[in-house]
C-alpha positions as CSV (number, residue, x, y, z in Angstrom):
1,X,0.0,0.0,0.0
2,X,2.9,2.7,0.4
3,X,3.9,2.4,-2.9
4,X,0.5,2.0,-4.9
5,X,-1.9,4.3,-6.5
6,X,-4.5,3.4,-4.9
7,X,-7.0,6.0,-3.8
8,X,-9.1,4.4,-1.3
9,X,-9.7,1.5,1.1
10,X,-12.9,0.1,1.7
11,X,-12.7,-2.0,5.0
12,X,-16.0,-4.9,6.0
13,X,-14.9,-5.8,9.3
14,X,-16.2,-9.1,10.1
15,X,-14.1,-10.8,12.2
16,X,-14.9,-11.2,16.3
17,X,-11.9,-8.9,17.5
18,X,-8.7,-10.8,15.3
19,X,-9.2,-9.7,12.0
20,X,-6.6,-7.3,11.7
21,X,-3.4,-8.1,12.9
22,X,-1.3,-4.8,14.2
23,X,0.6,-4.9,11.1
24,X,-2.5,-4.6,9.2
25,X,-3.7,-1.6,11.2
26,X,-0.4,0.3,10.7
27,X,-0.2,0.0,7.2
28,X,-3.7,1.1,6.9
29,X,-3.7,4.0,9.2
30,X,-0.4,5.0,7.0
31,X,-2.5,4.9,4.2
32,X,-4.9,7.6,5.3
33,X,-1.9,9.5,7.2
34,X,-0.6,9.7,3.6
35,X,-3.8,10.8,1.9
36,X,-5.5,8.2,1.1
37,X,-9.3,7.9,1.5
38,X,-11.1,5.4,4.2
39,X,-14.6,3.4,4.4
40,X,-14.8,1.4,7.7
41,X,-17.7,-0.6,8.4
42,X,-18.7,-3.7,10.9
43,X,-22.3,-5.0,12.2
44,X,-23.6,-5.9,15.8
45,X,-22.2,-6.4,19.2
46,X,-18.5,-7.2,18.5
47,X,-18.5,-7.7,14.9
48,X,-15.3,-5.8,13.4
49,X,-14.2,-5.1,16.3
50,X,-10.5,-5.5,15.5
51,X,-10.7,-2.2,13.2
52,X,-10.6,-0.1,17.0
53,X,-6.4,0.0,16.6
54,X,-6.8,2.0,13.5
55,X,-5.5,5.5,13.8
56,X,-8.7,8.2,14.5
57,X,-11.5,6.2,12.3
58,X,-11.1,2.9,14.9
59,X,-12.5,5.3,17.6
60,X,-15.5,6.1,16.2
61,X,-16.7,2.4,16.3
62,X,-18.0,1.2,19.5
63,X,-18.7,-2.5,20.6
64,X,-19.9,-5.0,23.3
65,X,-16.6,-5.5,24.6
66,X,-14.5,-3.3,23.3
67,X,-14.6,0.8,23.2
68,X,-18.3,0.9,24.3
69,X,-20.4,3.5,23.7
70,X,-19.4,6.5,26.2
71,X,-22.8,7.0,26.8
72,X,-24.0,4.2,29.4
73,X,-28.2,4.9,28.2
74,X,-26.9,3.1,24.5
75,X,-25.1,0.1,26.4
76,X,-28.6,-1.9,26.2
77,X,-30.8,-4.5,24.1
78,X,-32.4,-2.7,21.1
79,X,-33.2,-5.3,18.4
80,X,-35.2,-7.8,20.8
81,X,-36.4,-10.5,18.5
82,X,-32.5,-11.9,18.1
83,X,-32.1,-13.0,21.3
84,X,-28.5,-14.0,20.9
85,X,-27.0,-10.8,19.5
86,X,-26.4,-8.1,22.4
87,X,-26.0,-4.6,22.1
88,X,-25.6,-2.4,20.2
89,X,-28.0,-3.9,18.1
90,X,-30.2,-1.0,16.7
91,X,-33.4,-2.3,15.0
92,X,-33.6,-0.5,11.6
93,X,-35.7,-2.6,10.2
94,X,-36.0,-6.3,7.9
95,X,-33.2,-6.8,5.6
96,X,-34.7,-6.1,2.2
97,X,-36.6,-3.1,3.1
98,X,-35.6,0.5,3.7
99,X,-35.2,3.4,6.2
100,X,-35.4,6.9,6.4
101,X,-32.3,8.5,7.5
102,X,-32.5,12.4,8.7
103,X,-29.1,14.1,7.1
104,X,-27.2,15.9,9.8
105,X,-26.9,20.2,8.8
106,X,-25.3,21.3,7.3
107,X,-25.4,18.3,4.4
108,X,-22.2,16.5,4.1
109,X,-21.4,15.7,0.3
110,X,-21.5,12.5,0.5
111,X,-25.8,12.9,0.9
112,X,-26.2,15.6,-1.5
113,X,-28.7,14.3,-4.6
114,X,-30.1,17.1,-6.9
115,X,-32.6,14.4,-7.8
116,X,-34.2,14.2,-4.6
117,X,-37.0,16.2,-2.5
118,X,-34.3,19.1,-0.8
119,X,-31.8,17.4,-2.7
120,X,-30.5,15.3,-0.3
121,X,-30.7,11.0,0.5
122,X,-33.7,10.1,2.5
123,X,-32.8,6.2,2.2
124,X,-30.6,3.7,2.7
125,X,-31.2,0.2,3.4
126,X,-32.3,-1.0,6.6
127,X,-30.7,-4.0,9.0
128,X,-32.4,-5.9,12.4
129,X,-29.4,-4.7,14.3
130,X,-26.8,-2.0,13.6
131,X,-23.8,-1.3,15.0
132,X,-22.7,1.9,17.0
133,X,-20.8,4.5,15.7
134,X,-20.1,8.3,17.0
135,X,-17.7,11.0,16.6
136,X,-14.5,10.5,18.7
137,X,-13.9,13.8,21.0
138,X,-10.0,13.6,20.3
139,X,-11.0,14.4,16.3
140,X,-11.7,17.7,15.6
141,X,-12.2,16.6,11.8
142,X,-15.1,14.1,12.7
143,X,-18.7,14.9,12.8
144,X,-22.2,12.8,12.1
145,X,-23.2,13.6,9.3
146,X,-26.7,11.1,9.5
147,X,-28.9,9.0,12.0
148,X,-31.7,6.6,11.4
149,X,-34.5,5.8,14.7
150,X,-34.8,2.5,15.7
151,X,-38.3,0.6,14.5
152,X,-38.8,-0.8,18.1
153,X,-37.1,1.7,20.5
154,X,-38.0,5.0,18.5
155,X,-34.5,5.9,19.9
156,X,-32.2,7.7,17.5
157,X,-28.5,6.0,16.3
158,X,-25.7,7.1,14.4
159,X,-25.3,5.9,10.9
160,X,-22.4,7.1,9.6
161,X,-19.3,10.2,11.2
162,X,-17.5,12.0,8.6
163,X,-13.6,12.5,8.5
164,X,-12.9,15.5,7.0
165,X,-9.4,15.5,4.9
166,X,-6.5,17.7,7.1
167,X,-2.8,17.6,7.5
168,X,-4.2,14.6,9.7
169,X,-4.9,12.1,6.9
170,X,-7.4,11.4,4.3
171,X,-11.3,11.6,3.9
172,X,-13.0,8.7,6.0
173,X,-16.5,7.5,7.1
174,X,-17.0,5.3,9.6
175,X,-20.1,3.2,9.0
176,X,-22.6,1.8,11.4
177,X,-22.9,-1.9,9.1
178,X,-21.9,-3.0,6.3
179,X,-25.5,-4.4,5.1
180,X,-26.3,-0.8,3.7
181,X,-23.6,-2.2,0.7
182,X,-24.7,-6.2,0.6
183,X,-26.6,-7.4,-2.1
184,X,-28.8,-9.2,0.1
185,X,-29.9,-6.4,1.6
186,X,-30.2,-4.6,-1.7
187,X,-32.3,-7.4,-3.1
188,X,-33.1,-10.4,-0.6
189,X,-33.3,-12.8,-3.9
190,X,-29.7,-12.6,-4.1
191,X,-29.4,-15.1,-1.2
192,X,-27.6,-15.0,2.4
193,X,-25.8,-17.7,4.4
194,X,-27.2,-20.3,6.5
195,X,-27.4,-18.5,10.1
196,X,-29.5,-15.4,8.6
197,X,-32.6,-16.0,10.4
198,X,-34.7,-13.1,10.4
199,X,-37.7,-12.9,7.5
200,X,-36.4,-10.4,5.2
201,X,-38.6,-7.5,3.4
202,X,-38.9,-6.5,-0.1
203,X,-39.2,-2.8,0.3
204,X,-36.2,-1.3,-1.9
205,X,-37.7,-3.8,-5.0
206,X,-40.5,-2.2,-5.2
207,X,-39.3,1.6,-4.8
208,X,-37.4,3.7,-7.1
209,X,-36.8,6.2,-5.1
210,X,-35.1,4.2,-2.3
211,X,-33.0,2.3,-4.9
212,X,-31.8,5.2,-6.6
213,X,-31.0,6.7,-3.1
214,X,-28.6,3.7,-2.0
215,X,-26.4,4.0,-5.6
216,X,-26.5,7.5,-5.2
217,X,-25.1,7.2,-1.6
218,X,-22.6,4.6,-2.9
219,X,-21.5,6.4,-6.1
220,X,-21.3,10.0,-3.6
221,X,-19.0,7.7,-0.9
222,X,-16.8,6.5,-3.7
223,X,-16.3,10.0,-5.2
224,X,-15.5,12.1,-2.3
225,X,-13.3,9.6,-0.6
226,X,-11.3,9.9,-3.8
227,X,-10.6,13.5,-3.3
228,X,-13.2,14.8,-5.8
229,X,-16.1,16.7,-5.5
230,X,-19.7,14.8,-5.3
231,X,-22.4,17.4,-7.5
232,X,-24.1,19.7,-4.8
233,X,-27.8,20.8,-4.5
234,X,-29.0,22.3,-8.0
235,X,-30.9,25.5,-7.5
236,X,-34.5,26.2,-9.1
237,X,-32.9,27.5,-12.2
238,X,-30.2,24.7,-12.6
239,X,-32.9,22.1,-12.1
240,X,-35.2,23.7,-14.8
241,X,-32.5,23.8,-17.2
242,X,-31.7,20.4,-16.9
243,X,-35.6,19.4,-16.8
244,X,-35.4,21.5,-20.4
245,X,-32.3,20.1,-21.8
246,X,-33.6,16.6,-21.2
247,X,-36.7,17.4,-22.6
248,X,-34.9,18.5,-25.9
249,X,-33.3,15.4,-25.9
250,X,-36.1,13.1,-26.0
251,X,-37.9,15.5,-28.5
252,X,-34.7,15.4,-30.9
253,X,-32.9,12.5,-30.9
254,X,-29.2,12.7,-31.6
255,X,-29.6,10.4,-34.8
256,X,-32.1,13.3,-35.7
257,X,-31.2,16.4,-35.3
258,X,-33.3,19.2,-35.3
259,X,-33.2,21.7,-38.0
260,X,-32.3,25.4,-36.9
261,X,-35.7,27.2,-36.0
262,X,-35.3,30.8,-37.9
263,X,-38.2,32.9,-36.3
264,X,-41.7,32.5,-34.8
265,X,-42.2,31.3,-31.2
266,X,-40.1,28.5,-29.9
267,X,-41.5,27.0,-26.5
268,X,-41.3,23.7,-25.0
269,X,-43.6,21.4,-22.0
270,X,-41.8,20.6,-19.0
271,X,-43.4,19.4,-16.1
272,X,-46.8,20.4,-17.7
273,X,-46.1,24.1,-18.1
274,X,-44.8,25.5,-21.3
275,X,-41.3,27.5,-21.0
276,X,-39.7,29.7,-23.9
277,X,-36.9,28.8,-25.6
């Protein structure tokens, strides 16, 4: 890794505390140190719980056994019908279906989405019990950036802290599971292994809107960890010259161009109204 090109590291931590040997976590905290972006993610209890020994992102994950949650009211049982998985275990909801998350203001880029309502995500995909992340005092980079509400509880959990790039080290989110990226949880017909237990929902099939808000999610994490810029909120006019320039296209195909209007009144339907050209 010190001598690739390599612009990010996406990290699924699921081990039960040895997955990462202190070799590991040294090379990939000089990773970061050196610029390079970070994704670390885990599940319930003390699943991943080996990535705590990496440098600043480690921190913000918190276990059953190891670095708990500071706050002593989030040490308990949320997901209750999983009886062998202890805290944290925040009930989001079946695999297969979808929550709402509630972006954290000001927006970070990674939830921006001119296509959506405010132009920011509303979904991602939801999982019986999530792990427990927050924003390590000792990082002045670090902030939440969204939370989902448990579906049993109605308490309110952390879904992903922000590490802003500094003289520190690279971009980084730390990531309450990783079932928001697995394809079961995307679509349940993809299949899971043996010990998944828990009847799984079908929510994301059968909307759009929370599909196109997970790849959008995805495609904004992969984008700003690499150093670029994910597209920001469009404003009224932006969006209504995009609407028109779509519009155009469907109405003149490339294969069939249009040929140059000399005079008279040029106007166009979008979104029911009729705008002049």
């Amino acid at each position: 890794m010190d001598h690739s090109d390599i612009a990010e590291l996406w990290l699924f931590a699921v081990d039960a505390g040895d997955g990462l040997t202190p070799e590991d976590c040294e090379a990939i905290s000089k990773f970061r140190r050196r610029g390079g972006g970070l994704m670390v993610t885990r599940d319930h209890m003390d699943l991943g719980s080996s990535v705590c020994t990496l440098g600043g992102v480690g921190a913000a994950h918190h276990f059953h056994s190891k670095n708990p949650d500071p706050d002593p009211n989030r040490r308990r049982i949320d997901d209750p019908y999983t009886n062998h998985i202890l805290w944290p275990n925040f009930h989001s909801g079946a695999n297969g279906d979808y929550q709402v998350i509630t972006p954290i203001d000001p927006p970070h880029p990674v939830l921006l989405d001119p296509e959506s309502p405010g132009g920011v995500l509303r979904y991602l995909p939801a999982h019986p019990h999530e792990g427990d992340v927050s924003r390590p005092p000792s990082e002045p980079t670090a902030r939440v950036i969204a939370t989902g509400r448990s579906k049993v509880t109605g308490i309110a959990f952390n879904i992903a802290v922000a590490f802003e790039p500094s003289a520190a080290g690279g971009p980084a989110i730390a990531q309450s599971t990783f079932h928001h990226f697995c394809d079961y949880n995307w679509d349940p017909g993809m299949g899971a292994p043996s010990f998944v237990g828990e009847a799984p929902g079908n929510g994301i099939l059968k909307s759009p809107e929370a599909q196109h808000s997970v790849k959008r999610y995805v495609r904004n994490l992969a984008v700003w960890l690499a150093g670029k810029k994910t597209i920001r909120a469009e404003t009224k006019k932006e969006h209504l010259d995009r609407a028109l320039d779509e519009a155009l296209e469907e109405t003149f195909p490339a294969s069939d161009p249009p040929a140059i209007l000399r005079s008279g009144t040029r106007s166009i339907m979008v979104g029911g109204q009729r705008h002049g050209l």
